[in-house]
DRENTORKOL-3810 file (N, C-alpha, C; in nm, 4 decimals):
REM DRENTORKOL-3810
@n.u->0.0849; n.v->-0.1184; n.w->0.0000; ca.u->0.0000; ca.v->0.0000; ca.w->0.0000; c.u->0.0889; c.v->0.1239; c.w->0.0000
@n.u->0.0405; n.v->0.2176; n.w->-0.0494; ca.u->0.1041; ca.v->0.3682; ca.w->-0.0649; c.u->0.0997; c.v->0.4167; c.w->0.0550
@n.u->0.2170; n.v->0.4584; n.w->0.1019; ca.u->0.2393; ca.v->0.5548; ca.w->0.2373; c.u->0.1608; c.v->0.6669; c.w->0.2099
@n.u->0.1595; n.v->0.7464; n.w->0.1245; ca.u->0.0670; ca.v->0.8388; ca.w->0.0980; c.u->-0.0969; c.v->0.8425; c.w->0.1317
@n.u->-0.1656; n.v->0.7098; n.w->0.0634; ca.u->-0.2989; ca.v->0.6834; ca.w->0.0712; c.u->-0.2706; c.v->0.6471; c.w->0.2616
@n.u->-0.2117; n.v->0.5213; n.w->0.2848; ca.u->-0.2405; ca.v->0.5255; ca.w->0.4294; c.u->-0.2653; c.v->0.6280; c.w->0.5033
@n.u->-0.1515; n.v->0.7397; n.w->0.5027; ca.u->-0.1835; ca.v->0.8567; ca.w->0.5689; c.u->-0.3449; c.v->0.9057; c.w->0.5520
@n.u->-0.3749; n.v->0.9467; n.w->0.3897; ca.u->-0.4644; ca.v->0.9943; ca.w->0.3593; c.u->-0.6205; c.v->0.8809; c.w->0.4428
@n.u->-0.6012; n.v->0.7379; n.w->0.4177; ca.u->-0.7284; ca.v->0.6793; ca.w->0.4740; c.u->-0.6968; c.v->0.6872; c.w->0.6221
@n.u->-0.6396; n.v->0.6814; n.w->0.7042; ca.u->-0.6358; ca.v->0.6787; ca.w->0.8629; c.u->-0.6217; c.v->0.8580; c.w->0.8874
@n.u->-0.6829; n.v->0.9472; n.w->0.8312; ca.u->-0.6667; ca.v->1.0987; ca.w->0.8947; c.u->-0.6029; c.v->1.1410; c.w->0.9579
@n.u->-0.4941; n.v->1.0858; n.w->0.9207; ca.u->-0.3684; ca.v->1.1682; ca.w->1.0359; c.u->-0.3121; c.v->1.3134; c.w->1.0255
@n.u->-0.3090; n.v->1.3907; n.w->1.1036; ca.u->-0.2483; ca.v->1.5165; ca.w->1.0566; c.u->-0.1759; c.v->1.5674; c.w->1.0028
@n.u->-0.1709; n.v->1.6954; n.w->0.9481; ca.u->-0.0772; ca.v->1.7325; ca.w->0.8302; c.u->0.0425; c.v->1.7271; c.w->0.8929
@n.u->0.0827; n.v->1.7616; n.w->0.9995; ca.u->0.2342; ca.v->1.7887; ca.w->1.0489; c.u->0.2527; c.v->1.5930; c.w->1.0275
@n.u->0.1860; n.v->1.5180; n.w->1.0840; ca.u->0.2153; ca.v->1.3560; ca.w->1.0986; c.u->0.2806; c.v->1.3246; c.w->0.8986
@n.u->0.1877; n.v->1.3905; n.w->0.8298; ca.u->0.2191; ca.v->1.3302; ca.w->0.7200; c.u->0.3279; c.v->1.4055; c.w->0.6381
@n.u->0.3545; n.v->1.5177; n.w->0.6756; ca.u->0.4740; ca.v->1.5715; ca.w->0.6301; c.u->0.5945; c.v->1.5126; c.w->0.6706
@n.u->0.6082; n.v->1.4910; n.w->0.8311; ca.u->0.6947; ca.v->1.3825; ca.w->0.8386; c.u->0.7307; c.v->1.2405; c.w->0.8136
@n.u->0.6257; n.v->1.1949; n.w->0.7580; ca.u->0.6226; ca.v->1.0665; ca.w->0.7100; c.u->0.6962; c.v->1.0883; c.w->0.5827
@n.u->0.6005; n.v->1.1620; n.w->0.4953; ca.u->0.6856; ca.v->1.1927; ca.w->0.3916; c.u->0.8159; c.v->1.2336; c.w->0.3653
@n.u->0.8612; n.v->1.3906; n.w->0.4462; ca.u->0.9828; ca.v->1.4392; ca.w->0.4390; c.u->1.0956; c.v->1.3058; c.w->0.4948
@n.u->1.1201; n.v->1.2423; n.w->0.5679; ca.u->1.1596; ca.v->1.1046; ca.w->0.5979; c.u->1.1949; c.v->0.9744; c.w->0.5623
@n.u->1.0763; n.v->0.9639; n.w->0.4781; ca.u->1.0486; ca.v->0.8468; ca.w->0.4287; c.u->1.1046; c.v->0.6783; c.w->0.5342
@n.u->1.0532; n.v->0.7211; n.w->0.6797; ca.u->1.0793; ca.v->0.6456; ca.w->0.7700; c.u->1.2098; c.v->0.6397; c.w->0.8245
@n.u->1.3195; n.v->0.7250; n.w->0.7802; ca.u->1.4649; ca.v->0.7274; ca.w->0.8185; c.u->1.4087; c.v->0.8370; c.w->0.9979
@n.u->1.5558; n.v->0.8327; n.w->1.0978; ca.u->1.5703; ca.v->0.8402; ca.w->1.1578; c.u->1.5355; c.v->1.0089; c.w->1.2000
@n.u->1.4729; n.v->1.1213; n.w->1.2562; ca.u->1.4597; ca.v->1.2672; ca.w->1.2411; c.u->1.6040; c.v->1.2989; c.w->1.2955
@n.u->1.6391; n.v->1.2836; n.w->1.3661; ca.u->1.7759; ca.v->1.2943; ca.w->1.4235; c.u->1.8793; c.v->1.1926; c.w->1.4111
@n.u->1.9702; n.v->1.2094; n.w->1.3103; ca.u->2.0937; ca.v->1.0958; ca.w->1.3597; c.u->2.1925; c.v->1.0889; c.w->1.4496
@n.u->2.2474; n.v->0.9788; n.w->1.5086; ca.u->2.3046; ca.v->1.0207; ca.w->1.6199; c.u->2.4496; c.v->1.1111; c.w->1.5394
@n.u->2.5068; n.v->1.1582; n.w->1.6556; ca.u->2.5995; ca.v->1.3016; ca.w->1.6376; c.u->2.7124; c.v->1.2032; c.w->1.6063
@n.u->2.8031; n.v->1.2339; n.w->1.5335; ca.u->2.9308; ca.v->1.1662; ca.w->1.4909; c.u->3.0426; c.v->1.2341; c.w->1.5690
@n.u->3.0960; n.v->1.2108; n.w->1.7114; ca.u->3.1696; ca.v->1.2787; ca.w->1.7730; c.u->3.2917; c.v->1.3114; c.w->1.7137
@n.u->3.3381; n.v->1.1847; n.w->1.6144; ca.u->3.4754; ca.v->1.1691; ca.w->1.5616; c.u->3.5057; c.v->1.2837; c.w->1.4537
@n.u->3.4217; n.v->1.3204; n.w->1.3756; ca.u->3.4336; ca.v->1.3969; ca.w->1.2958; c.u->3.4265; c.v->1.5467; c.w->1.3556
@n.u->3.5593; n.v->1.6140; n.w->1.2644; ca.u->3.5833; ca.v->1.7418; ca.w->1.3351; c.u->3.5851; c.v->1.8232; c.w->1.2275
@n.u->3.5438; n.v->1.9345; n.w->1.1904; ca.u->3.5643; ca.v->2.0084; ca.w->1.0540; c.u->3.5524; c.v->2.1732; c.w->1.0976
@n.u->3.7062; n.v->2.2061; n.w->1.0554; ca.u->3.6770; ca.v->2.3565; ca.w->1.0594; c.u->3.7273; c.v->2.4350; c.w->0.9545
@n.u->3.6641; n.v->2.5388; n.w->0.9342; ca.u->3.6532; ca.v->2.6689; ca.w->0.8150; c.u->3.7507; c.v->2.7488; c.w->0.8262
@n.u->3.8446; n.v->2.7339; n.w->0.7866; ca.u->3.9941; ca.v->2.8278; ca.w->0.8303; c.u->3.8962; c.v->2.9760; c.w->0.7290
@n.u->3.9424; n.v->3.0490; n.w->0.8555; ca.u->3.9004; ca.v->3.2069; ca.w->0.8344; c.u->3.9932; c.v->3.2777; c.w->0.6423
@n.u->3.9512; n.v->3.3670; n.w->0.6017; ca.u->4.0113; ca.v->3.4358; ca.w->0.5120; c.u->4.0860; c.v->3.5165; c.w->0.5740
@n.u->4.2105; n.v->3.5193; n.w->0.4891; ca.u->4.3527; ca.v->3.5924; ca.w->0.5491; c.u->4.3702; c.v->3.6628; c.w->0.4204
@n.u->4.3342; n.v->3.7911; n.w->0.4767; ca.u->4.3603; ca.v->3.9077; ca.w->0.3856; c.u->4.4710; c.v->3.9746; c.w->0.3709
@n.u->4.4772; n.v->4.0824; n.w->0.2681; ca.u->4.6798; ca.v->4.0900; ca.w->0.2443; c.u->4.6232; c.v->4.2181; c.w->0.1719
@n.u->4.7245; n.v->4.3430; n.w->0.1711; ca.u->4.7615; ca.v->4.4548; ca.w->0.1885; c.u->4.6530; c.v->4.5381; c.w->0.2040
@n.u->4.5564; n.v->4.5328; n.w->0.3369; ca.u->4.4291; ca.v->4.5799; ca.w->0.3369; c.u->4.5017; c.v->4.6798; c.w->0.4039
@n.u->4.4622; n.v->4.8503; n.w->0.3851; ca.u->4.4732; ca.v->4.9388; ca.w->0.5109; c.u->4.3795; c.v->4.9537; c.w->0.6269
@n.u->4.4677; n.v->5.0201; n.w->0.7051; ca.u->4.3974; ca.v->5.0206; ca.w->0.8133; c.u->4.2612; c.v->5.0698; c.w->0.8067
@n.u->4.2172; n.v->5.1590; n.w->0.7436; ca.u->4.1096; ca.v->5.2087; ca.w->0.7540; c.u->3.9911; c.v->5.1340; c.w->0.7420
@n.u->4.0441; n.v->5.0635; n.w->0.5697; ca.u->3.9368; ca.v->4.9330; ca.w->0.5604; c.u->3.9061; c.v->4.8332; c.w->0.6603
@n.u->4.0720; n.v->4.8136; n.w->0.7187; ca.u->4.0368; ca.v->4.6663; ca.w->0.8414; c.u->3.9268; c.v->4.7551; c.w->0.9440
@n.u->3.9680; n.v->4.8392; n.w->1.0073; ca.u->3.8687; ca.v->4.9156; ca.w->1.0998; c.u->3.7413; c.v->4.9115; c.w->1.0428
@n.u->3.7010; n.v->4.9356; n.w->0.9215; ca.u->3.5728; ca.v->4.9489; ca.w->0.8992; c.u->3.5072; c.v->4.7518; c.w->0.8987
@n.u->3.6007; n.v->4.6952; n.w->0.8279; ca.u->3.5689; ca.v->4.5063; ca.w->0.8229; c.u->3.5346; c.v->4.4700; c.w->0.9686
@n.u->3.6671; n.v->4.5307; n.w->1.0916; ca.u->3.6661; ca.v->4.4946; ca.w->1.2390; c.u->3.5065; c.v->4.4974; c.w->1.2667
@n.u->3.4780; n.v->4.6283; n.w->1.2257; ca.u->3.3431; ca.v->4.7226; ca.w->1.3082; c.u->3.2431; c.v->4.6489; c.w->1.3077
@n.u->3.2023; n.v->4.6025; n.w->1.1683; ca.u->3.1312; ca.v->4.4548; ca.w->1.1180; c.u->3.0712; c.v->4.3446; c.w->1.1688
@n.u->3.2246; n.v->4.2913; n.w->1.1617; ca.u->3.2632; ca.v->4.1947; ca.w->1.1985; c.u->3.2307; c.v->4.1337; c.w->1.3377
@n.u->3.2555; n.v->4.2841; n.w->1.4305; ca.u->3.2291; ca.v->4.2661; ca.w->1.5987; c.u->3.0509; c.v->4.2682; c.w->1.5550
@n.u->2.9748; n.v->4.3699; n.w->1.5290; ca.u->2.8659; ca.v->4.3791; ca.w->1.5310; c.u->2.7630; c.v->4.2416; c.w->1.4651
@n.u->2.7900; n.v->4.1696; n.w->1.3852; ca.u->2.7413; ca.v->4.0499; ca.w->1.3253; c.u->2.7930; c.v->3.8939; c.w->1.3242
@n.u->2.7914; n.v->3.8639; n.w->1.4342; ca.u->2.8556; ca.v->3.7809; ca.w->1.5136; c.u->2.7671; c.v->3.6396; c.w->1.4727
@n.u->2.6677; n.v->3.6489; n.w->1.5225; ca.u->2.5704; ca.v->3.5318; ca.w->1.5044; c.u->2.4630; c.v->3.5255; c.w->1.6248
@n.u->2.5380; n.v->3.5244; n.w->1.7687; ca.u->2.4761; ca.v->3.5440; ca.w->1.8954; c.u->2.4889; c.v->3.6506; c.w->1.9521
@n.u->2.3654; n.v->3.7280; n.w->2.0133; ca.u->2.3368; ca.v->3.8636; ca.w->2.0589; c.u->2.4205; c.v->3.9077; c.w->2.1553
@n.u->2.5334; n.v->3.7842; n.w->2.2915; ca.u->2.5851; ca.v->3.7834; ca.w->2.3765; c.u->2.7371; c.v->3.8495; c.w->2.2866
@n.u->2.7595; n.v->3.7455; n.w->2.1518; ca.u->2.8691; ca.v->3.8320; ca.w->2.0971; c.u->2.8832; c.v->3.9419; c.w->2.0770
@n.u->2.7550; n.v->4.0067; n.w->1.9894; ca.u->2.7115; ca.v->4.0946; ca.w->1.8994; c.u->2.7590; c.v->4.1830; c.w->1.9980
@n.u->2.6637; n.v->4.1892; n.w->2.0907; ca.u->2.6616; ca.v->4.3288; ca.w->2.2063; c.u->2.8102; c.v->4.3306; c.w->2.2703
@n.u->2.8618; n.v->4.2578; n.w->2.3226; ca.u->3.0240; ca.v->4.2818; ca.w->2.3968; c.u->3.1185; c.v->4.3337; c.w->2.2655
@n.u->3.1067; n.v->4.2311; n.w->2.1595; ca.u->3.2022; ca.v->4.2765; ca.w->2.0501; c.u->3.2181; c.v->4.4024; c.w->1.9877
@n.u->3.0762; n.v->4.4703; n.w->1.9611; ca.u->3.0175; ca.v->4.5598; ca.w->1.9172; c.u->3.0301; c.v->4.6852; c.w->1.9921
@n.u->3.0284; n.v->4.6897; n.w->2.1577; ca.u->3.0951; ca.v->4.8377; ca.w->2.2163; c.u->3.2163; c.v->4.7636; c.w->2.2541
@n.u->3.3043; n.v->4.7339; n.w->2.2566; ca.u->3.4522; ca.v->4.7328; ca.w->2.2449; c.u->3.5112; c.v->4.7682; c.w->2.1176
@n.u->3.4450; n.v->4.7086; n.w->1.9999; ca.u->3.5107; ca.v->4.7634; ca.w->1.8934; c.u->3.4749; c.v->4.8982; c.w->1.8771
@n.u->3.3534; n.v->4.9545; n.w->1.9430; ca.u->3.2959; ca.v->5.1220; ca.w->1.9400; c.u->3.4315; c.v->5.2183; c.w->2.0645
@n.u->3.4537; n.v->5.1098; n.w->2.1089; ca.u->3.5633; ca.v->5.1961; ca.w->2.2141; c.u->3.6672; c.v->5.2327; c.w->2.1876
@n.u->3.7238; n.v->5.0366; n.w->2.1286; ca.u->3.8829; ca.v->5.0964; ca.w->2.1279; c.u->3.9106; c.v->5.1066; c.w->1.9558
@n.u->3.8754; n.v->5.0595; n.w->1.8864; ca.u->3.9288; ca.v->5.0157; ca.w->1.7078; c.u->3.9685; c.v->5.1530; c.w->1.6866
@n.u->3.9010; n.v->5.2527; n.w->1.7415; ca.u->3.9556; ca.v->5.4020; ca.w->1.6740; c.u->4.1191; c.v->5.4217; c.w->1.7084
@n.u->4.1272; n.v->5.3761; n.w->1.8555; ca.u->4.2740; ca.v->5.4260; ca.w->1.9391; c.u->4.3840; c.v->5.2759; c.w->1.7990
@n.u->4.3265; n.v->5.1660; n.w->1.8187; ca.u->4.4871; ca.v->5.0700; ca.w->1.8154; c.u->4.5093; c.v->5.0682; c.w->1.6709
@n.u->4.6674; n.v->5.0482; n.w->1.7243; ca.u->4.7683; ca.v->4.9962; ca.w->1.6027; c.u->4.6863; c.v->4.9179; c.w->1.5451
@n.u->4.7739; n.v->4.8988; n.w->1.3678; ca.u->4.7460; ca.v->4.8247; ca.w->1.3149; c.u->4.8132; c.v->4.6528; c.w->1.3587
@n.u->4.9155; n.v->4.6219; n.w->1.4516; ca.u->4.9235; ca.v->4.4987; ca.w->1.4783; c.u->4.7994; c.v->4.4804; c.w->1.5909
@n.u->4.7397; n.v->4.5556; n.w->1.6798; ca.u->4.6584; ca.v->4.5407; ca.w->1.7621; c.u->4.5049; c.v->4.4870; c.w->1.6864
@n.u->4.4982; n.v->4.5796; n.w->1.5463; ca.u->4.3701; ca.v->4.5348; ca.w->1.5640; c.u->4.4128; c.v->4.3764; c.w->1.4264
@n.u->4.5534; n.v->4.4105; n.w->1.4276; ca.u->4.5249; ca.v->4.2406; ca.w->1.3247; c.u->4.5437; c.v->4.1597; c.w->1.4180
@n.u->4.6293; n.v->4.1705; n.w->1.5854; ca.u->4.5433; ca.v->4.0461; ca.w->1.6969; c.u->4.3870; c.v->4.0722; c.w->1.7332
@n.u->4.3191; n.v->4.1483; n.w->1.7323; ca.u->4.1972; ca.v->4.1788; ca.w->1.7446; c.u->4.1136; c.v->4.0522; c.w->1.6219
@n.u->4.1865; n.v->4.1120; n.w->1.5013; ca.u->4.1236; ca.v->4.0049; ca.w->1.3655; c.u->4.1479; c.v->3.9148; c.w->1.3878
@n.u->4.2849; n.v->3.7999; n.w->1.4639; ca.u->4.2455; ca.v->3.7059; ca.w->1.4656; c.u->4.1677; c.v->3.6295; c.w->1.6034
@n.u->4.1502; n.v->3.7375; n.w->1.7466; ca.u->4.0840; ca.v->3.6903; ca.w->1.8156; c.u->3.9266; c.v->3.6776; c.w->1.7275
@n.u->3.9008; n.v->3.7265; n.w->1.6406; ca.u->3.7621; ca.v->3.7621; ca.w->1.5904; c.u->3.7312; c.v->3.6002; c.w->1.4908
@n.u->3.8846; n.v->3.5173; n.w->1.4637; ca.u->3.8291; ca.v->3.4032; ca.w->1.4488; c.u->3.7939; c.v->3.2967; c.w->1.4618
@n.u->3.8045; n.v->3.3147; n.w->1.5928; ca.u->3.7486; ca.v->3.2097; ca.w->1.7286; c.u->3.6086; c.v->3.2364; c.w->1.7025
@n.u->3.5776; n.v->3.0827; n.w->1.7571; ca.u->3.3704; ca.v->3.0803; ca.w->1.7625; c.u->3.3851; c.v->3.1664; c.w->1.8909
@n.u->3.2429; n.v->3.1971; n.w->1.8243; ca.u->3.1813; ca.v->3.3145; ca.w->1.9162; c.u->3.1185; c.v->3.3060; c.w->2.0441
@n.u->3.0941; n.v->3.1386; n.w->2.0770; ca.u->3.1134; ca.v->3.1169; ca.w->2.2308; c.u->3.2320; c.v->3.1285; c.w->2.3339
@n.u->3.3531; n.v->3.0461; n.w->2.2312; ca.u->3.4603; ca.v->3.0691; ca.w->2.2900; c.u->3.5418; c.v->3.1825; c.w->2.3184
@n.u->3.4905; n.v->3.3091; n.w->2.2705; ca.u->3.5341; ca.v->3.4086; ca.w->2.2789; c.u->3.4423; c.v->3.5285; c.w->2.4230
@n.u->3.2966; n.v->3.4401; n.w->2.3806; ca.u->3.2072; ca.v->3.5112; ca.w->2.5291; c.u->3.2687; c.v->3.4106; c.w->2.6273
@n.u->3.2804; n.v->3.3123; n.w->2.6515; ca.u->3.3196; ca.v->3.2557; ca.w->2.7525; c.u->3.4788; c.v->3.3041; c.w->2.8114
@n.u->3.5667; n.v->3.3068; n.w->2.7029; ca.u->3.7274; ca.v->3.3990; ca.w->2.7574; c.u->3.6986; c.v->3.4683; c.w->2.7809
@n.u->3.5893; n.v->3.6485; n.w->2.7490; ca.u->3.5872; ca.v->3.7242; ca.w->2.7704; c.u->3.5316; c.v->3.7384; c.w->2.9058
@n.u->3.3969; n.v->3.6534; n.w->2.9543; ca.u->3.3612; ca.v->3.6368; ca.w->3.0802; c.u->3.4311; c.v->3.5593; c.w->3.2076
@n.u->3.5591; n.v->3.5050; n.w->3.1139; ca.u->3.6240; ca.v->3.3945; ca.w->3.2378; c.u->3.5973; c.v->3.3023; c.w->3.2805
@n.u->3.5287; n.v->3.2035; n.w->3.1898; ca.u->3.4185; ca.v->3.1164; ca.w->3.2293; c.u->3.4747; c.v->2.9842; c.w->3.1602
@n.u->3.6004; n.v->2.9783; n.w->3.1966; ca.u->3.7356; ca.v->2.8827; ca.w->3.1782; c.u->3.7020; c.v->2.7467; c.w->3.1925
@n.u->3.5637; n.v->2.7062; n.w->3.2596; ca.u->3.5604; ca.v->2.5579; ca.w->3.3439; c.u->3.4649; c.v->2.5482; c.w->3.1516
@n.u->3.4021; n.v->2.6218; n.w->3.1203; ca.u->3.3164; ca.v->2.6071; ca.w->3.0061; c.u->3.4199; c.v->2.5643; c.w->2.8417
@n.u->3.4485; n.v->2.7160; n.w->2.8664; ca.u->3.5921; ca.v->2.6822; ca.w->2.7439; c.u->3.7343; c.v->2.7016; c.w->2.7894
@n.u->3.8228; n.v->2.6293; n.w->2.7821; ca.u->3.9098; ca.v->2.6665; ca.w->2.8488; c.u->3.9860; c.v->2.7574; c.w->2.7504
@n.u->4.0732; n.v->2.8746; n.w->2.8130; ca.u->4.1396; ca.v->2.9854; ca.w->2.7751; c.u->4.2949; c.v->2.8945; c.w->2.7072
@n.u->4.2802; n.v->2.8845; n.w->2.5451; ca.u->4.4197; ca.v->2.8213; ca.w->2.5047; c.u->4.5154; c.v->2.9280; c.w->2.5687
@n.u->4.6647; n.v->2.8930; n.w->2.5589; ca.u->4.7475; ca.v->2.9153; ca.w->2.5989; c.u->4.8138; c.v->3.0434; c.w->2.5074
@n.u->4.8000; n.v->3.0554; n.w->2.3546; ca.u->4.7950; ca.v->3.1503; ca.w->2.2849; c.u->4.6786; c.v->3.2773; c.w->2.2965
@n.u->4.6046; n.v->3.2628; n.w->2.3666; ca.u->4.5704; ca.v->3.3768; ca.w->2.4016; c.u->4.5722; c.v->3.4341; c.w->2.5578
@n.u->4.6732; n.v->3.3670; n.w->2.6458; ca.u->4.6470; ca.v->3.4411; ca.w->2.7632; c.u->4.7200; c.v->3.5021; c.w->2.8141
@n.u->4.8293; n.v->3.5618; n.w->2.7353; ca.u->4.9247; ca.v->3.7159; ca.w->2.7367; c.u->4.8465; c.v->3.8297; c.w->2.6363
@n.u->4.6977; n.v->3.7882; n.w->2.5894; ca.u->4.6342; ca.v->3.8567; ca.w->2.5207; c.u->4.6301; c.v->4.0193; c.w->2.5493
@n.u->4.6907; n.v->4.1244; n.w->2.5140; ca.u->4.6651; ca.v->4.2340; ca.w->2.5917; c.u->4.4907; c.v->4.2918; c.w->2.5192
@n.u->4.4692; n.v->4.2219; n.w->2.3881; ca.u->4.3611; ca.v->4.2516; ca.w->2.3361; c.u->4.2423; c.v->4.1828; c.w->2.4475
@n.u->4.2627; n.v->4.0595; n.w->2.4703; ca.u->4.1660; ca.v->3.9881; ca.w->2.5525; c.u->4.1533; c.v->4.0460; c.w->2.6777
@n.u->4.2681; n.v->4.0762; n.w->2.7317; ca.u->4.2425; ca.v->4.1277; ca.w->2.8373; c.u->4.1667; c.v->4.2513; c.w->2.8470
@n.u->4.1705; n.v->4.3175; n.w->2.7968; ca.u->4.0616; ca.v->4.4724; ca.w->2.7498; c.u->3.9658; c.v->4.3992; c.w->2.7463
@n.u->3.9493; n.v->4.3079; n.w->2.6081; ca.u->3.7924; ca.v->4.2909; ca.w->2.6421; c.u->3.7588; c.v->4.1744; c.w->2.7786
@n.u->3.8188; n.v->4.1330; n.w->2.8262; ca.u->3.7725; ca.v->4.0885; ca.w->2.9922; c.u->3.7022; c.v->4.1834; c.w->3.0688
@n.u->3.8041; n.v->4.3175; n.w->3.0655; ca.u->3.7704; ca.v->4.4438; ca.w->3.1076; c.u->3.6166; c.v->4.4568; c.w->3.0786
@n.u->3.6240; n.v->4.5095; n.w->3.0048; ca.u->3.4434; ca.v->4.5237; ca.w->2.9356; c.u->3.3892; c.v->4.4595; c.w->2.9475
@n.u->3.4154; n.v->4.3351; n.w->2.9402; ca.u->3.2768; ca.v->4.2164; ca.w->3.0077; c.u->3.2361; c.v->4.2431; c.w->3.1663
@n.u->3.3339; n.v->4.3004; n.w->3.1828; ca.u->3.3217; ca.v->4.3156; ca.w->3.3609; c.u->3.2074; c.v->4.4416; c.w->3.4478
@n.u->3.1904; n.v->4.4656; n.w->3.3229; ca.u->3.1405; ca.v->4.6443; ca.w->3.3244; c.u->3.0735; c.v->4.6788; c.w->3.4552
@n.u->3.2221; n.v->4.6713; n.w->3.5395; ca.u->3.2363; ca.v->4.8087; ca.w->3.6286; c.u->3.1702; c.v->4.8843; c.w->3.6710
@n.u->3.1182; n.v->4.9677; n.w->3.5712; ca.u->3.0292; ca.v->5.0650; ca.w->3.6038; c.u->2.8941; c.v->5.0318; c.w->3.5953
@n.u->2.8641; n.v->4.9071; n.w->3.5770; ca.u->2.6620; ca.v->4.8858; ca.w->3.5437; c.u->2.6296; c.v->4.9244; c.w->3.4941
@n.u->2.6596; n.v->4.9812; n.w->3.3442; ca.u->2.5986; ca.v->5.0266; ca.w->3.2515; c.u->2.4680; c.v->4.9415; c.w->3.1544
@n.u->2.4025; n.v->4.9754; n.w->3.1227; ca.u->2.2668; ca.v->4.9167; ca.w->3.0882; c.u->2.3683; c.v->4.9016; c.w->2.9174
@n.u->2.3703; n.v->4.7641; n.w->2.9069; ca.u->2.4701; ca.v->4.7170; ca.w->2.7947; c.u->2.3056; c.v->4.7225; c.w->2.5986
@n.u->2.3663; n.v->4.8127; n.w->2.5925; ca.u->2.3087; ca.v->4.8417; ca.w->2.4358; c.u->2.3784; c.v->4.8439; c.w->2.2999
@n.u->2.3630; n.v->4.7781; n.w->2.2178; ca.u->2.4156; ca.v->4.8499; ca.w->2.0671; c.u->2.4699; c.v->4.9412; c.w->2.0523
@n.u->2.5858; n.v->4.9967; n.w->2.0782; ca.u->2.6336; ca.v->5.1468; ca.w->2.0023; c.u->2.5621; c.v->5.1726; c.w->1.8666
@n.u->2.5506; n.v->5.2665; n.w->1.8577; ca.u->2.5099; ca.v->5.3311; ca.w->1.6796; c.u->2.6590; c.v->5.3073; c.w->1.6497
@n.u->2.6255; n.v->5.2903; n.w->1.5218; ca.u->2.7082; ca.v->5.3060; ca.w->1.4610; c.u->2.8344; c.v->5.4250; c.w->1.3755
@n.u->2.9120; n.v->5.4007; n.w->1.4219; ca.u->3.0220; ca.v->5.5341; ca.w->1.4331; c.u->3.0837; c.v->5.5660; c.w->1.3095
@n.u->3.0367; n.v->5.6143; n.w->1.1477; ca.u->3.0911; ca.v->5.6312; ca.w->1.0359; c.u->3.2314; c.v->5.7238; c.w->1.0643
@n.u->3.2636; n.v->5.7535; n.w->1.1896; ca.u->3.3697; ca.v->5.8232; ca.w->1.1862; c.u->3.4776; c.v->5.7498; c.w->1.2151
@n.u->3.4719; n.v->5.6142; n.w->1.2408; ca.u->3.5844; ca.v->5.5060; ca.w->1.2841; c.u->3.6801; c.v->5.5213; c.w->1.1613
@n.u->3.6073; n.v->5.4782; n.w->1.0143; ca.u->3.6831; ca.v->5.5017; ca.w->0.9077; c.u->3.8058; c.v->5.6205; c.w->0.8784
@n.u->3.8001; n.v->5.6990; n.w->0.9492; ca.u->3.9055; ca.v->5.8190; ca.w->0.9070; c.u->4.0469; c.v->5.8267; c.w->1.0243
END
């Protein structure tokens, strides 16, 4: 008999028969393949000026993926990207290609979660932003606008 008609003669619901269908009886979840590891080596850019990297940084901090990034990344790069060197903000670029948990979790200190590799913990960049995660002052943590004057 047709999986289709069955559905259709026993009235089962549309969500029931979409999964029947979309499926076709295979598993909705497979189990997770721990062994397999795959990562996206970042783009490594070459004779960008500073101005451009500052404007890519600004971005970059602001569109993160998770709102916990977005917002910490996003007023630190509103703070400092104007003041640093260009080797500062190309360690800045490559703290920026760490996942974006592992980077809220270093920034919050939350070491038992991710632990802090060993290449970043003379970080003077990380350490600033530790700073700012810490916020000191209780500031009600918002979006900066965006600063078209970083570029100059």
């Amino acid at each position: 008999m047709n999986v289709t008609r069955s559905i259709v003669r026993s009235h089962r619901s549309f969500s029931t028969t979409t999964k029947v269908l979309a499926n076709y009886g295979k598993p909705q979840n497979p189990e997770y393949n721990k062994e397999l590891r795959m990562k996206i080596l970042p783009i490594k850019r070459t004779g960008e000026d500073i101005k451009t990297m500052r404007a890519r940084l600004v971005y970059q901090s602001r569109k993160r993926g998770i709102l916990e990034s977005d917002l910490l990344l996003s007023r630190f790069a509103n703070k400092y990207l104007k003041e640093f060197t260009m080797e500062e903000l190309k360690e800045y670029d490559e703290l920026l290609d760490e996942a974006d948990w592992d980077i809220y979790y270093w920034a919050t200190k939350n070491f038992d979660v991710t632990p802090l590799p060993e290449r970043w913990q003379d970080s003077k960049i990380l350490k600033l932003l530790q700073a700012e995660a810490r916020n000191e002052a209780g500031e009600i943590l918002r979006m900066p606008e965006l600063d078209l004057s970083i570029h100059s």
